[in-house]
Phi, psi and omega in degrees: 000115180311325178293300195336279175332290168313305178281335168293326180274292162342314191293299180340280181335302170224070174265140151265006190225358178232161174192147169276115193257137235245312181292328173322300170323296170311322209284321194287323166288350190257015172274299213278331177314318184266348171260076212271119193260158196287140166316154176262140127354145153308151188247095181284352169283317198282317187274127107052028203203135200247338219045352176301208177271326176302334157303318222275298211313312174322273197302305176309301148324303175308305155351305197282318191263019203240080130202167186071043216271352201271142161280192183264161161318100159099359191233157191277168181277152166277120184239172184220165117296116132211129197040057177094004172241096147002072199232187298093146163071197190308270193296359128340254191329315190266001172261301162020254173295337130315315173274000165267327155329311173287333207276335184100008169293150172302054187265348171272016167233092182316009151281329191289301195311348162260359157227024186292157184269178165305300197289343155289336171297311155349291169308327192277316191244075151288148207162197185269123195057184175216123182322141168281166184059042190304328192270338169296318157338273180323298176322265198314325226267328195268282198304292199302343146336310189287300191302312173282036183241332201253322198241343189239002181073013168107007205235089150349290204299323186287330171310284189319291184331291178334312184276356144091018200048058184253138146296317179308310165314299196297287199291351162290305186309290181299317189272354165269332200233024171234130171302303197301338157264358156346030213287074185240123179229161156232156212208110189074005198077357192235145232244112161276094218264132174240278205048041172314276186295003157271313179302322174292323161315328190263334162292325166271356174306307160337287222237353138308314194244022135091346179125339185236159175102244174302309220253018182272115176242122181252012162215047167329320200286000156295331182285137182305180124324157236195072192291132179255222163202033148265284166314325165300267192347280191268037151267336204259304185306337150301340182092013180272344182242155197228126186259144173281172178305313175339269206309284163006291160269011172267297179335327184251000142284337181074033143341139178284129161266160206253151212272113184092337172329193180259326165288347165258342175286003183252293179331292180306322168295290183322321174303311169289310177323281169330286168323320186284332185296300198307310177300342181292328191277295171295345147298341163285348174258004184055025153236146234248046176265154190278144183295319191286302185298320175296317167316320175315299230279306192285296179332308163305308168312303173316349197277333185259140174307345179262010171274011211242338180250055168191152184244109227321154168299152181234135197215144152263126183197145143315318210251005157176000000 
């Protein structure tokens, strides 16, 4: 996405706290170039999937709920059982909503989703400890409820359609006319484009329907990076973002960075930035990954401990 892209190089431009270090970088594309690692598969354990319009529903909900997953200080992490595991974070969440899914709760009917109570969202994510921001939580679940129900005649699928098999058109769509996905921060006086969690809707649709059906998108390779607080992570532990010592030791005590600061609108840019940079490097090596895939890629890494030792920004927000 070009706004993304542009308002992200700007931030890039004139950051004091954050930097791209260009040779780490170089070292990391002739790292993934002599090691070429596999795209990950859509992950069919954890999600969700039917091929229906219930599918569309699934992914779209999951979407509305996908952030902030770290507890608060001094409170347990939020966990699930599922089918013998322990989970947490993003896959906590989409094994959820997957097992309410399988269970028949109405979450594929935008009327329940626009009136859900607390206590049915409770239900869906019961478990151990509790996610932050519940009522924010409710509050989105409700508005997409609201949104198919006032703009799509209640139907995801008229939404996908609408958009013509643009991935891009789809995340515009969502991230301009849903509050909860509005991902705009300023900077400097200039409007700074994320748009995490749309951009990622469209991907898993993408990557739920294999490229095809719903999920035939013909210009992925527009969709961004996916700014988080992972991925910064294990950039910075490859050594391509370089934190200033400020930023540095708040990060590493694990301070709060405040939601729009200059230092998480610096993160978050640099993280797209950097990805784009790297996928630029590596089409010069011929191979040809995608931003949205190299974001897979890294994400997945974060996932192993040794991706692990310094610790992600902690920011409270809706948007990733």
């Amino acid at each position: 996405m070009r706004q993304v892209l542009d308002s992200a190089l700007y931030v890039v431009n004139n950051a004091r706290h954050v930097r791209i270090d260009p040779d780490n970088l170089s070292l990391l594309a002739d790292q993934i170039t002599s090691n070429i690692p596999e795209i990950p598969m859509w992950d069919s354990f954890h999600h969700y999937f039917d091929g229906t319009e219930k599918t569309l529903f699934y992914l779209f909900v999951l979407d509305t709920l996908n952030f902030c997953f770290w507890p608060e200080p001094g409170h347990r992490k939020w966990t699930i059982q599922y089918k013998g595991q322990r989970l947490s974070g993003y896959n906590g969440l989409a094994s959820a909503l997957k097992m309410s899914f399988e269970m028949g709760l109405a979450l594929d009917d935008p009327a329940h989703l626009a009136s859900m109570s607390m206590a049915e969202l409770l239900e869906v994510l019961d478990g151990e400890g509790q996610l932050q921001l519940m009522e924010q939580r409710l509050k989105a679940v409700r508005e997409l409820g609201r949104y198919f129900l006032d703009k799509w005649n209640g139907s995801p699928t008229r939404l996908v359609q609408a958009s013509r098999g643009s991935a891009v058109d789809l995340a515009l769509r969502v991230g301009n006319e849903l509050a909860s996905f509005r991902d705009i921060a300023m900077y400097n006086g200039r409007q700074v484009y994320f748009y995490k969690r749309a951009q990622i809707l469209a991907a898993d649709i993408y990557g739920a329907f294999q490229g095809r059906g719903w999920g035939e998108f013909h210009d992925m390779d527009r969709i961004t990076a996916f700014a988080d607080y992972k991925l910064p992570q294990v950039l910075r532990h490859m050594g391509v973002l370089v934190y200033s010592p400020e930023l540095a030791a708040k990060v590493d005590s694990k301070q709060l960075i405040a939601q729009g600061s200059p230092e998480e609108v610096e993160i978050r840019a640099h993280t797209i930035v950097a990805v784009d940079r790297l996928c630029v490097e590596l089409r010069k090596k011929g191979n040809n990954i995608r931003p949205f895939e190299l974001d897979w890629i890294l994400w997945n890494m974060g996932q192993e401990d040794k991706y692990r030792k310094k610790p992600y920004h902690r920011t409270v927000t809706i948007f990733y």
